[in-house]
DRENVEXVO-133581 format. One record per residue: residue in three letters; y negated, z, x of N, C-alpha, C, CB in turn. Coordinates in pm, whole numbers, plus 50000, padded with zeros to 5 digits. Glycine has a CB too. Layout:
<atoms>
ALAYZXYZXYZXYZX...
</atoms>
This chain:
<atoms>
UNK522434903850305521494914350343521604926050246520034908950345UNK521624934250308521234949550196519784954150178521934964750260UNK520024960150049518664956349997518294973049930518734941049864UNK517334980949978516854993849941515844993549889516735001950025UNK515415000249787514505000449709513905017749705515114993649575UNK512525021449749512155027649767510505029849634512335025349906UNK511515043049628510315048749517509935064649448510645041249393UNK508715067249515508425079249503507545081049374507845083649625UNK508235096349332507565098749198507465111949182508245093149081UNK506025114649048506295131349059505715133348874504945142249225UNK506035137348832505655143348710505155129848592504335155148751UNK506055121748630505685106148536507555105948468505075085548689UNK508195110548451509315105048395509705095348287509775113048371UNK508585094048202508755085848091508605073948166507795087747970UNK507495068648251507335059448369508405054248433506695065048463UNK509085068048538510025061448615511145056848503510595071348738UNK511255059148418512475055348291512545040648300512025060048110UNK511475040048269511065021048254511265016048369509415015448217UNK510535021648491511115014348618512515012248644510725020948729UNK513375021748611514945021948648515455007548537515845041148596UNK514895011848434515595001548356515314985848395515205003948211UNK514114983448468513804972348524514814966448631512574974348575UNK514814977248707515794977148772517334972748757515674986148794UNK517914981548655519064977248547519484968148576518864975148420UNK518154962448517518574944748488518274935648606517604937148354UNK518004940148710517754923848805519164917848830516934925948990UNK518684902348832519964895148905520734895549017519794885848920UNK519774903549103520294904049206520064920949244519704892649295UNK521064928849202521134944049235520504947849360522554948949244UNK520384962749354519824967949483521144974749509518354977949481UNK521354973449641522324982749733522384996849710521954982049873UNK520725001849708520405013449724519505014349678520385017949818UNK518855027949571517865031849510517615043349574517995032449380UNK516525051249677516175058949722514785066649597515965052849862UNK514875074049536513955083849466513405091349558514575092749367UNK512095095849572511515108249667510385116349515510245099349858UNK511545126849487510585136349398510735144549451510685139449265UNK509555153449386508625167149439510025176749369506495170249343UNK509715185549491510325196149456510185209249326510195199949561UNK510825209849226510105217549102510405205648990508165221649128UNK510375194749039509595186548903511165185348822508585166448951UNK511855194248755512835197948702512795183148612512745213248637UNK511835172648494512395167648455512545150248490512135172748360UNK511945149048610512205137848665513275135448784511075134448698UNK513405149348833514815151048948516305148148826514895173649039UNK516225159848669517385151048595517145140448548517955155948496UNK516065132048509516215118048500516735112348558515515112448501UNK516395114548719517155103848851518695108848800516685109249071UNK519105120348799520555121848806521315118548708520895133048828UNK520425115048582520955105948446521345088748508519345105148302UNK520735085648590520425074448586520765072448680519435070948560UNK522105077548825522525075048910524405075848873521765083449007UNK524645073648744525495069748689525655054048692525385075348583UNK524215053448652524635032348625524105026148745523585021748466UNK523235032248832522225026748971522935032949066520455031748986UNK522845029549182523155032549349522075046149389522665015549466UNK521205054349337520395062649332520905074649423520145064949198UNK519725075449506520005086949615518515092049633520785080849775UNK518805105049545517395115249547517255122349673517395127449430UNK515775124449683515565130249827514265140549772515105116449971UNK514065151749790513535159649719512585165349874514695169849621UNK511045168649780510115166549940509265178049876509045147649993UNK508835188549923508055201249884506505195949945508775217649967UNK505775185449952504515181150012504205170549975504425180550137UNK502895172149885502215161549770501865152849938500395169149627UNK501635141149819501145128449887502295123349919500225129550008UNK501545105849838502375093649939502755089550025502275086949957UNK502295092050108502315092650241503725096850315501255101650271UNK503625110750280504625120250298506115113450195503875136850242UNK505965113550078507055109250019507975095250063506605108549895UNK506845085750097506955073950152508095073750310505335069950176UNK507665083250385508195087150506509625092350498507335096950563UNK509405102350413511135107750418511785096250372511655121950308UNK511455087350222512365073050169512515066250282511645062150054UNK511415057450395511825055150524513275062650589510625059250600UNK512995072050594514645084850697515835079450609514605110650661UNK515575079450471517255075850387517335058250359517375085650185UNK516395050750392516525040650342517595030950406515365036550335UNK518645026650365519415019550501519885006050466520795028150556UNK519114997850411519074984050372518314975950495518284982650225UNK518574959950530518014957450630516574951450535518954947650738UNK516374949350420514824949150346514914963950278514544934550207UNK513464966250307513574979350204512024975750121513624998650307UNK512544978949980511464975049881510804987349821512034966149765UNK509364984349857508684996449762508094994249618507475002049836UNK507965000949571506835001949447507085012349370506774990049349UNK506035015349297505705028949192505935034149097504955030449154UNK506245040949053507075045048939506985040848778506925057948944UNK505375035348823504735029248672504475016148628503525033448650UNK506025009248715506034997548714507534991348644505704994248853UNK507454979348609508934975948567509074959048615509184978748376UNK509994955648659510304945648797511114933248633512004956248988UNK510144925048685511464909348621512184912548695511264890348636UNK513204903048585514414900348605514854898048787514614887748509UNK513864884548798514304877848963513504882349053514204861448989UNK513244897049054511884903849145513174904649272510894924249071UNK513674908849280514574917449394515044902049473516254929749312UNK515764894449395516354879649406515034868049521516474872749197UNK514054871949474513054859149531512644868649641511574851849418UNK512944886249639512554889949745512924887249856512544898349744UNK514614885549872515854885749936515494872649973517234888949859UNK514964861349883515054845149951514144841550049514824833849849UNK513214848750025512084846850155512414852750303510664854950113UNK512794863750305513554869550409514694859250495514284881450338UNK515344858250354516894849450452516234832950489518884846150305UNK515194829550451514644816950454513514811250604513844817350310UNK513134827250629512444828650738512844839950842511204829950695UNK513284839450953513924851851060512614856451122515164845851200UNK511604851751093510354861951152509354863851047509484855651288UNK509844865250927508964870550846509144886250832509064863550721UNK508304896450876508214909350843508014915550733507564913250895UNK507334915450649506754916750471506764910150423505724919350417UNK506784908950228506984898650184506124908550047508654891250193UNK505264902349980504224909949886504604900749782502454910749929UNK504034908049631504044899149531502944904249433505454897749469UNK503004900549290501684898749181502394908749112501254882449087UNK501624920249116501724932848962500514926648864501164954649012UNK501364928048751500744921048648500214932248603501534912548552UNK499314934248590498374948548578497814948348463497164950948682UNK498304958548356497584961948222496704968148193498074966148154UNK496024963648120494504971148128494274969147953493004960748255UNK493984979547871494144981847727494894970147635492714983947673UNK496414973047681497404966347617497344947447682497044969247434UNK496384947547760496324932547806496484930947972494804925747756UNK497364916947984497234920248121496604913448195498194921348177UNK495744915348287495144910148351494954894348399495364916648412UNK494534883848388495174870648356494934867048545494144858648203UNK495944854948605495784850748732494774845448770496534844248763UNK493454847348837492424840648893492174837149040491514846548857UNK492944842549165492234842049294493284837949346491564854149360UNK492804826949441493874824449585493474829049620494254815049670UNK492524833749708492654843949819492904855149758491514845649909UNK493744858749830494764873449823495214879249960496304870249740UNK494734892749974495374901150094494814892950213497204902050094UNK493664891050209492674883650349492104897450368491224868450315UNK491794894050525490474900250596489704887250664490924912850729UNK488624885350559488114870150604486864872950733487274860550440UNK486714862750777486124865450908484894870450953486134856550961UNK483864869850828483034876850838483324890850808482194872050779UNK484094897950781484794911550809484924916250650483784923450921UNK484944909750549484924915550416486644914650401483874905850291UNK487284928950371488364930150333488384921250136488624948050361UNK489934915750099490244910650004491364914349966490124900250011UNK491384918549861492344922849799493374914449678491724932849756UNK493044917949546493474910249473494744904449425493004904849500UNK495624911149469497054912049482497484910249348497574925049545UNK496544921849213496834914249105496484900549014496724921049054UNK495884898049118495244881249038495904870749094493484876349064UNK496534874349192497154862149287497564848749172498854868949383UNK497174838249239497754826249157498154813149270496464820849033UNK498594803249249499284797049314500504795249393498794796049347UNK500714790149564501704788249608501894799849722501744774949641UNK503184802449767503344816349880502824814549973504594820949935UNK501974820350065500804817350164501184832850271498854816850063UNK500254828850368500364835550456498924845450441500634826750575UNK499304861550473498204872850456498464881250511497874877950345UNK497644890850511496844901650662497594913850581494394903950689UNK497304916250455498154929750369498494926050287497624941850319UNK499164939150256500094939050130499594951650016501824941950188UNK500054951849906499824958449815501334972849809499614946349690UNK501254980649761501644993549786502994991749636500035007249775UNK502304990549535503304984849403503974980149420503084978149314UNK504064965549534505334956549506504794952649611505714946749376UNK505774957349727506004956149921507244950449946506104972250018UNK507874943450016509084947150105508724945150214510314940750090UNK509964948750303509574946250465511114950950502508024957550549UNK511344939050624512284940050665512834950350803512364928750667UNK513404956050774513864966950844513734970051011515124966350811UNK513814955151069513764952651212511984952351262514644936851241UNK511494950951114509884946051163509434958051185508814937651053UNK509634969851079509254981851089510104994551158508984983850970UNK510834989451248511525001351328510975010051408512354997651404UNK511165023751364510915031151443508705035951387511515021851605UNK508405027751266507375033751259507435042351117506295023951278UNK506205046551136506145053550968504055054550927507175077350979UNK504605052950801503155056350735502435064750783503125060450615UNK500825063550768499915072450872500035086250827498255068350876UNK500455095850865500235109950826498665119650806501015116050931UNK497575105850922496505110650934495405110050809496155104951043UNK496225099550739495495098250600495045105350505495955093250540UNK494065104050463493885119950379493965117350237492295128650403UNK494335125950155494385123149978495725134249954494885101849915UNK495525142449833496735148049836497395139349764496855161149795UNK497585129449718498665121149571498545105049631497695122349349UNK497955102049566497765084749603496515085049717497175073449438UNK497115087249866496005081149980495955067249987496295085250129UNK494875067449943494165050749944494515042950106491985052149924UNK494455031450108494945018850223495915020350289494105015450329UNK497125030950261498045035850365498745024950351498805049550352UNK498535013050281499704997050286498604987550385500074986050068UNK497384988250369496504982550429497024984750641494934990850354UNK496725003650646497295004450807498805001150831497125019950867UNK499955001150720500904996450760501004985950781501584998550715UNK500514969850715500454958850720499714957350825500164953550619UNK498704961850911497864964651054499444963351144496774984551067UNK500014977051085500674976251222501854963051212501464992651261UNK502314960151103503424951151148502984933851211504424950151004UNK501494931951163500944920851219501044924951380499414917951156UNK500394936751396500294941051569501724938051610499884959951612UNK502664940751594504314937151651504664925051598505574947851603UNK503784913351572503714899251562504694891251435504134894451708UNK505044902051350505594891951232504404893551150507144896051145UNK505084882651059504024877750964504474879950823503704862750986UNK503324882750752503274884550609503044875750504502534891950590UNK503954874350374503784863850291503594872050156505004853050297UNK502014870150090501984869549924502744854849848500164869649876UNK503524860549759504304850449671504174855449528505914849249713UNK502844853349447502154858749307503944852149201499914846649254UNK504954843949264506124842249145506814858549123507574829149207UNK506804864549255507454877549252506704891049187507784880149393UNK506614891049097506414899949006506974913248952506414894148938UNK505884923348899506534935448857505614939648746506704946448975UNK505824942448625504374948848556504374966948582504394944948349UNK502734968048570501874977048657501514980048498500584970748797UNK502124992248532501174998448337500855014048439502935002948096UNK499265012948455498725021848554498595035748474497275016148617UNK499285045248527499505057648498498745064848550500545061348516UNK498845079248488497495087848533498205096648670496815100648381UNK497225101648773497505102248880497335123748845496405090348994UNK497765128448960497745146848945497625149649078499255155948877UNK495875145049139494845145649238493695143149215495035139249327UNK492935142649288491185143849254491035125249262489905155649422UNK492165120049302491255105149255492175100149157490975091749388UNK491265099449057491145092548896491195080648916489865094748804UNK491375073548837491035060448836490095057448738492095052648824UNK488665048548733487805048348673487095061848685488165044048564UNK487025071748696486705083448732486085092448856487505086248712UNK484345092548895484115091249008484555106949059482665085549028UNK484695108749194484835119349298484625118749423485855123349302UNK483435128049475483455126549534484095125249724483005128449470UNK485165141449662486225143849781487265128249749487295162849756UNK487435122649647488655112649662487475102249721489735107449497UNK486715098249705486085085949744485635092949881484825079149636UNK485425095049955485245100850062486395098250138484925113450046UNK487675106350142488865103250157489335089750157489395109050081UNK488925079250066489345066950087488815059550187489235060849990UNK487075063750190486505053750269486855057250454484755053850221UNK487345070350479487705074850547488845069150638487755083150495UNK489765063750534491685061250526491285045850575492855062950316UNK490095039050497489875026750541489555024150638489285021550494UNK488875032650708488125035150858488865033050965487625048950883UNK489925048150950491075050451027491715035751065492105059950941UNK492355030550947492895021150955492775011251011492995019350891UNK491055008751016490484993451115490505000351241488624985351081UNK490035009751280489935015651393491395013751460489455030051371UNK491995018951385493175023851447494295007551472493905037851325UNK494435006051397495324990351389494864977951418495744986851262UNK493994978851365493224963551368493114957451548491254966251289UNK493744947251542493764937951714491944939251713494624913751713UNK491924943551911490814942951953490574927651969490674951252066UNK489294922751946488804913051964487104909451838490194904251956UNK486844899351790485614896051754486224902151586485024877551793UNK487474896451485487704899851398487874911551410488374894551354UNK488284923651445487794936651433486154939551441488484943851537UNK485604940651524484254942151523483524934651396483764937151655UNK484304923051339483014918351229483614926551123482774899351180UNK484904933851095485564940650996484504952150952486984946151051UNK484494957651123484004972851113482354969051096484444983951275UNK482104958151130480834961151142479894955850991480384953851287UNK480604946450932480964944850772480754960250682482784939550760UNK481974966150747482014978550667480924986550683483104986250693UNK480044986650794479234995950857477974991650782479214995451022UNK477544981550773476214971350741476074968750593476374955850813UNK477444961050531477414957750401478464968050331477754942350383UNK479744965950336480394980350249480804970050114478904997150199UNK481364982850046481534975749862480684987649803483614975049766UNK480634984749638480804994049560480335006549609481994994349527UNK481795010849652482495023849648482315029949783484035022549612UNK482125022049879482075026850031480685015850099483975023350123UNK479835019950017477945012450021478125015550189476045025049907UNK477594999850269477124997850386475615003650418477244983950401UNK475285004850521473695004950534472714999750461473365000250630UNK473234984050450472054976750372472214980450217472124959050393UNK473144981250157473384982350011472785001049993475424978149968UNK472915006350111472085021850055470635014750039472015038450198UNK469895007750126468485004650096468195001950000467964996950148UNK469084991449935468564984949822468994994749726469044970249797UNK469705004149726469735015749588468785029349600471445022549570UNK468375028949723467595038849745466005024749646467635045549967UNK465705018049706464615011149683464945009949463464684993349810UNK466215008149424466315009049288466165025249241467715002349247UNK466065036349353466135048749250467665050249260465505045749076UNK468775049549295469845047149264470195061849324470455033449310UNK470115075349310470515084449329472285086649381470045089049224UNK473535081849289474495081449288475055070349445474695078549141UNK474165060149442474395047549563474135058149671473135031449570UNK473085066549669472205068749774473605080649832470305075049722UNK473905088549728475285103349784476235091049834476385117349608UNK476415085949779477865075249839477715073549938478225061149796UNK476425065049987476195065550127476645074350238475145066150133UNK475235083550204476285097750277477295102350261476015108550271UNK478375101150132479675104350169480725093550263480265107050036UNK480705081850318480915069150318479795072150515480195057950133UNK479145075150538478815074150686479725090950733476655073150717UNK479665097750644480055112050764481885104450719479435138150687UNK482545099950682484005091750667483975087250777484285080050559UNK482625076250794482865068550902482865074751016482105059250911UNK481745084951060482525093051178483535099851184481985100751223UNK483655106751087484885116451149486105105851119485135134151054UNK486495092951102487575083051149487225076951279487795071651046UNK485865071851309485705069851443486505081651589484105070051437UNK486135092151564486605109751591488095105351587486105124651444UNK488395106051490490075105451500490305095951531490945107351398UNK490185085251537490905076351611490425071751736491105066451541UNK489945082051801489275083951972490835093252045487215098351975UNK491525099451960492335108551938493385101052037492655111751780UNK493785088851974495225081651948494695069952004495905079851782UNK495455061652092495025046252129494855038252050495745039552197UNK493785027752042494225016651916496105013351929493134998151951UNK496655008051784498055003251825497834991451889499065001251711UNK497004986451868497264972051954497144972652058496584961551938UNK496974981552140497484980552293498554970552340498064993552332UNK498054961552400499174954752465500794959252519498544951052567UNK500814968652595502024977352648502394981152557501934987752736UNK501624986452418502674998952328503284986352190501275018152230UNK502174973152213502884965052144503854957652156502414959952113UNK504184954852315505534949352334506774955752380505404940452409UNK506484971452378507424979352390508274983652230506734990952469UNK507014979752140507624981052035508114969151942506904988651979UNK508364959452020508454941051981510084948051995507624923052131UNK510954945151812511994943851872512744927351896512744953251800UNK511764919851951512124908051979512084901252114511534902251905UNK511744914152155511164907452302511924918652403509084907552324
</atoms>
């Protein structure tokens, strides 16, 4: 199998340095290294070209912030039958690429294949705590957790954006949502892609052995990390919206998703009931979230009145390339 590795970057070069060198070293090479930098960013376009001496590296240069966008053009050049993503502020073991490749050739209807970023957080990394990983459990609470994953390779609903693959036949002919909003890092755009490749019936495997470390870098958009905003948190809860709306198979697990999200919420994207109880604490900050987090929820309801759900039956087996 050929094996592409896809990775967009913009004004992190000391970052992508470390990623390449991760790279360097796997046991099992990549075919192809696809770069998608911003146009201008003079010292990470000559990094790539330092570093396409010893790597397979093929820069693709994109004048329009966001992941999204960068993500899409690496899709147009990528020509491996797995193509692997992750972020520039990451650096891959040795057997990351190797255990990617074994799951693939081990299963002919596996579509994605996810793994564990070991995620640093003040010089420490995050230690393994959760099997559940990458669920949408049935009472409609999305799960994440991708960096805590522990145990054996299991079967899951998403994938994480850091450390993706997906095999080439599963995802033909689609591309990342454009409708997403964020100019830099748009939040869940791995969440609606993993929507759609479940909708065209392959299946997804977290395997926490396949690893990459995640030394989280600072982002050059309005969402910070640790850092509240309100246009980026707005925007996310928005992207999350879209996404159930838009992908998610009609039936009872959609409705308890959305209606989860609508009622209870997290944190960051407060349901109905969780505004009460912060309105009833005084909670001023709960109470704006709210309202930023219901006008999201309409105007994604709105847009995705736009576009058919994908799970349409007809547009899903027209796009089955198995059938």
């Amino acid at each position: 199998m050929r094996l592409s590795v896809l990775i967009p970057s913009y004004n992190r070069p000391e970052h992508l340095e470390r990623c390449l060198k991760g790279l360097a070293g796997q046991t099992r090479e990549a075919d192809q290294i696809v770069l998608v930098l911003r146009q201008g960013d003079v010292a990470t376009i000559g990094l790539g070209e330092r570093w396409s001496v010893r790597l397979p590296i093929q820069i693709q240069k994109i004048d329009r912030p966001g992941v999204v966008q960068a993500l899409n053009l690496g899709l147009d050049h990528a020509e491996g039958d797995i193509v692997t993503i992750t972020d520039d502020d990451t650096e891959a073991l040795p057997d990351w690429l190797a255990r990617v490749e074994a799951h693939f050739q081990a299963d002919e209807l596996l579509g994605g294949v996810g793994g564990r970023d070991l995620l640093h957080q003040d010089g420490i990394i995050l230690p393994a705590t959760a099997m559940v990983v990458g669920r949408i459990l049935p009472f409609g609470r999305i799960v994440g957790n991708h960096h805590l994953g522990i145990g054996p390779a299991r079967r899951v609903e998403h994938l994480k954006g850091v450390n993706m693959s997906w095999r080439r036949t599963a995802i033909a002919g689609e591309r990342f949502d454009t409708d997403l909003r964020g100019e830099g890092a748009q939040a869940y755009f791995e969440l609606a892609f993993s929507l759609v490749v479940l909708a065209r019936r392959w299946k997804l495997l977290y395997d926490p052995s396949i690893q990459v470390h995640h030394y989280v870098a600072p982002r050059f958009d309005a969402d910070q990390r640790r850092i509240f905003s309100q246009p980026a948190t707005e925007n996310a809860a928005f992207n999350l919206y879209l996404s159930l709306f838009r992908y998610m198979a009609h039936g009872p697990r959609r409705w308890t998703t959305l209606l989860w999200a609508k009622w209870v919420g997290t944190v960051t994207h407060p349901g109905i009931l969780r505004s009460w109880k912060s309105w009833l604490r005084r909670d001023s900050q709960s109470v704006q979230l709210r309202a930023t987090t219901a006008r999201a929820w309409r105007e994604a309801k709105a847009m995705s009145c736009q576009r058919p759900n994908f799970y349409d039956a007809a547009k899903r087996v027209a796009n089955d390339p198995r059938t």
